[in-house]
C-alpha positions in Angstrom: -30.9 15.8 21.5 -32.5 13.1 19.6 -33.4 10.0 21.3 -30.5 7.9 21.7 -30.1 4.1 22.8 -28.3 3.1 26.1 -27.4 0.0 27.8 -26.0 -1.3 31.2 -24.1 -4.2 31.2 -22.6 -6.5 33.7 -22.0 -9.8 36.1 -22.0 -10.7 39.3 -19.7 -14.3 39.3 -19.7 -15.7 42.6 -20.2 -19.8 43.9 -23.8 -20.9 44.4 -23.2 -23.0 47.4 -20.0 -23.7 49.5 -17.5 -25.6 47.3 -19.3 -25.2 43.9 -17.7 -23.5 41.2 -18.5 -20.0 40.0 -21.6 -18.9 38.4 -22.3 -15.9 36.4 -25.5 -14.0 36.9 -24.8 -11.6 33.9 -27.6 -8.5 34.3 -28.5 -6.4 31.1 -31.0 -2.8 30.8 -31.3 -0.9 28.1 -33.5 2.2 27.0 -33.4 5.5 25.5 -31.9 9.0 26.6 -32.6 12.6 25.3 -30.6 14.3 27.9 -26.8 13.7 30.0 -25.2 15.0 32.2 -21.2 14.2 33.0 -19.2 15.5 36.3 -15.9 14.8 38.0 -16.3 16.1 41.4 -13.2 17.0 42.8 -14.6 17.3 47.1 -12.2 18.4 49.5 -12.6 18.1 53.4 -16.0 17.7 54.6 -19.2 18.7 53.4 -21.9 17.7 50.4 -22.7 18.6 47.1 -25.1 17.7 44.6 -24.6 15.6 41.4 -26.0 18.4 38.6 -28.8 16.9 36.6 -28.8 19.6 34.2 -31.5 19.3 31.9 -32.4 15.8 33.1 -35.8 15.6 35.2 -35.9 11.9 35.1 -33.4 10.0 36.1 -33.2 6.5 33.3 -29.1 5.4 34.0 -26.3 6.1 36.1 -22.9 5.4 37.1 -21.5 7.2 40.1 -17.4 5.6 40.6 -15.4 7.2 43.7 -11.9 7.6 42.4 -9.7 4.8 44.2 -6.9 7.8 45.5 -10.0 9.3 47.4 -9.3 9.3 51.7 -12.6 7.9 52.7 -16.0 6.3 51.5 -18.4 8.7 50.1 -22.4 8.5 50.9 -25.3 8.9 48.6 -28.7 10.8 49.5 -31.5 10.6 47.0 -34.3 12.7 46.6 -33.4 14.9 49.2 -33.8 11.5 52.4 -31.6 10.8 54.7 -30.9 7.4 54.0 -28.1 7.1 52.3 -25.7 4.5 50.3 -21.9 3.9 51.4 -19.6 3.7 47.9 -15.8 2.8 49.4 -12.8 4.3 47.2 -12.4 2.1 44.3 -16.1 1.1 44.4 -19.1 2.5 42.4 -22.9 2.8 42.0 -24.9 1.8 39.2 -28.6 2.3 38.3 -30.8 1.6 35.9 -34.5 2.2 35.5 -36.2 2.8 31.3 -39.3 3.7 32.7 -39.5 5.5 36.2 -42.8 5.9 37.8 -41.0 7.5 41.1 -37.9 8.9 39.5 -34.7 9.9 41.6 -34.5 13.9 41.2 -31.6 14.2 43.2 -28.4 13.0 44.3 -26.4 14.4 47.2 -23.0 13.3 47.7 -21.7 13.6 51.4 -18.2 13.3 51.7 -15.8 13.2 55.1 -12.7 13.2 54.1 -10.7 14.6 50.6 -13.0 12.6 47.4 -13.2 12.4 43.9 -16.2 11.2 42.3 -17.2 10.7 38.6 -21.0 10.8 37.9 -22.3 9.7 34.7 -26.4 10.4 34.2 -29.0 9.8 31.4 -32.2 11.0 31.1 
């Protein structure tokens, strides 16, 4: 695959201080992927599995999104740690990074209850 651009785009609006109106901190990364990888887990009961990276070896963008119908929160391991990232049904994880120096290599989704999780990675 030819290089091809990408770009993560979003907000965060919230008050500044008690009483203040909104504010918009608007957040923007882009780059260039050669490889992708797309996956709707479909987890059921307990256990973990790992987001496939196919062909990707470093990690540049990612959306993980846990389907709002899912039972429980899911958790994230990276790089094959054991700290890990709660994403609540409804919720999602987004990354971005054009130029790892310590790439993530892995993901690991731990799961406790019935889940289903869309992962969306670039590389």
């Amino acid at each position: 695959m030819a290089a091809t651009p990408f770009s993560l785009q979003g907000s965060l609006v919230f008050p500044p201080d008690d009483g203040q109106p909104n504010a918009t901190r608007a957040f923007s990364q882009s780059g260039s992927f050669t490889q992708k990888s797309e996956q709707d887990l479909v987890l059921t009961g307990a256990g973990s599995m790992p987001v496939g990276f196919g062909t990707i070896t470093t990690l540049k963008a990612c959306v993980i999104e846990v389907d709002i119908a899912s039972l429980a929160p899911v958790k994230l391991k990276f790089n094959g740690g054991t700290d890990t990232v709660e994403i609540s049904p409804g919720g999602f994880w987004a990354y971005s990074n054009p130029v790892p120096v310590a790439p993530v290599t892995s993901i690991m989704v731990v799961y406790t209850m019935d889940a289903r999780v869309q992962a969306r990675l670039l590389g």
